[in-house]
C-alpha positions in Angstrom: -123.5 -12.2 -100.1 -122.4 -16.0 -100.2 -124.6 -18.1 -102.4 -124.2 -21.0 -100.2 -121.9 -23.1 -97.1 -119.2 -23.8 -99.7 -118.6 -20.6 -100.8 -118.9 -19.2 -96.8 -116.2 -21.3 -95.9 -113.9 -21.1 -99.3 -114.6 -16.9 -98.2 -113.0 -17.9 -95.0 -110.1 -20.0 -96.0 -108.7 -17.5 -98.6 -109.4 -15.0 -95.5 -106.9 -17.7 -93.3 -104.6 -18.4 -96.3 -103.9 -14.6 -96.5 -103.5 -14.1 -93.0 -101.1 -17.0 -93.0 -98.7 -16.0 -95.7 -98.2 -12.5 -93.8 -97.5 -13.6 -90.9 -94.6 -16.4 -92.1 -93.8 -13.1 -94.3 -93.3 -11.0 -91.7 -91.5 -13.8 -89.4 -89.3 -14.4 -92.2 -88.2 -10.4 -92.7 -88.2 -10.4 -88.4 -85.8 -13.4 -87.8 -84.2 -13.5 -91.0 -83.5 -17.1 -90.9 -79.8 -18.0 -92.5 -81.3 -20.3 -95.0 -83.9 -18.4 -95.9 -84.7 -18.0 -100.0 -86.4 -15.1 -99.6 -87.2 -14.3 -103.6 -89.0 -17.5 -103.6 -90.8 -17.2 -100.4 -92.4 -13.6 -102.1 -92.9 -15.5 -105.3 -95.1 -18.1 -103.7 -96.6 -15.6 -101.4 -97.4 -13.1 -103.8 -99.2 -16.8 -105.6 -101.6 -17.2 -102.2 -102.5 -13.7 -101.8 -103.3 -13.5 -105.8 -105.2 -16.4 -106.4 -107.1 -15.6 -102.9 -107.9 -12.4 -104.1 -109.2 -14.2 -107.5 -111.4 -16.4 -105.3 -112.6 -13.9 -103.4 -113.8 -11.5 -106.0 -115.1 -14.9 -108.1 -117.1 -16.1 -104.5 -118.4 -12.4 -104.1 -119.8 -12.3 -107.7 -123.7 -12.9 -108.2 -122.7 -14.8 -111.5 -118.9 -14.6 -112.0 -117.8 -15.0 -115.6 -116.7 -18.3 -117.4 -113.1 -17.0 -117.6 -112.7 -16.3 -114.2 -114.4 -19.2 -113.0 -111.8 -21.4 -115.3 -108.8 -18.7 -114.2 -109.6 -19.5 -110.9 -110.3 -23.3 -111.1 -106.9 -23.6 -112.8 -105.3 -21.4 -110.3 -106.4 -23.7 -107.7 -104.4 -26.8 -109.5 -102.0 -24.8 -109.4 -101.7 -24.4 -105.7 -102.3 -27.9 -105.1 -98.7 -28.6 -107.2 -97.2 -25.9 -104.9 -99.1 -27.8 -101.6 -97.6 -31.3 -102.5 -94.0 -29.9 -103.6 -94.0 -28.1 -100.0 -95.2 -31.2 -98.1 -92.8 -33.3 -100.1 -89.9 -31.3 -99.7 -90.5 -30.9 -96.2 -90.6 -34.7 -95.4 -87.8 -35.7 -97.2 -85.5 -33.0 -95.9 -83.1 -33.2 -93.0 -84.1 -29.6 -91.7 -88.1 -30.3 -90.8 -90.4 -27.0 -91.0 -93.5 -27.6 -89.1 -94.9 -24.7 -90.9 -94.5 -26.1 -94.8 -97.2 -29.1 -93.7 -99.5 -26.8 -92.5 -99.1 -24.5 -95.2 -99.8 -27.3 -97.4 -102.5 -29.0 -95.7 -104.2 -25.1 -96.1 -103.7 -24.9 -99.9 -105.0 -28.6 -100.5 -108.1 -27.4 -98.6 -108.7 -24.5 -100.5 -107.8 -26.2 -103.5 -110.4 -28.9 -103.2 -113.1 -26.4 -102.0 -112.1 -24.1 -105.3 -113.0 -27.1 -107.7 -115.4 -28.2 -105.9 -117.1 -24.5 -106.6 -116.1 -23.4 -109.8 -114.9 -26.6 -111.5 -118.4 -27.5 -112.3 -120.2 -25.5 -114.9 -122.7 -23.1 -113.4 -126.4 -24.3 -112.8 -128.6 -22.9 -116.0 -132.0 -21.2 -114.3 -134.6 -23.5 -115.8 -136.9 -22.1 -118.2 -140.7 -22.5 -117.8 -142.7 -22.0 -121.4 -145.8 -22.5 -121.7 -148.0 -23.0 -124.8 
């Protein structure tokens, strides 16, 4: 299924990402914390679960196209600006959420294992001829 140990364990850590996000998502609609934002929390959770979902089917895929490995590439930037804006915000607040580092120390690890899959351009099969 996996072409390799990268790929097993980016698999795994969308898996963990996913399985994350619902559970702060459902522990935010439980306790319904008073300063809770809760349209941006489903923005940026409806973010992991999508570009999980991206990786996933792009891990999965014998030879996944060049679109989706660049979709998926940029996607993964894209989380790391979410992961350091988390982090950031979280260390220079007054209120301190345990739960924003870890969430960000998960979507810099699956950010660096994304690029370091699909940022590269795919190996080319070697061609033998013979004369």
């Amino acid at each position: 299924m996996f072409k390799n140990r990268l790929q097993t364990v980016l698999a795994a850590m969308c898996i963990l990402l996913v399985l994350a996000t619902a559970c702060l998502s459902l522990s935010l609609i439980i306790l319904n914390p008073p300063r809770a934002n809760f349209p941006l929390w489903l923005a940026l959770a409806a973010i992991f679960v999508g570009q999980s979902a991206l990786t996933l089917t792009a891990v999965t895929m014998p030879r996944p196209p060049a679109w989706l490995r660049t979709l998926v590439a940029a996607g993964a930037c894209f989380l790391f600006g979410i992961a350091v804006w988390r982090v950031r915000e979280t260390l220079s607040s007054s209120h301190f959420e345990g739960y924003n580092l870890l969430l960000g120390a998960m979507l810099v690890v699956q950010s660096a294992l994304t690029l370091a899959a699909f940022a590269a351009p795919p190996r080319s099969v070697a061609v033998q001829v013979r004369l």
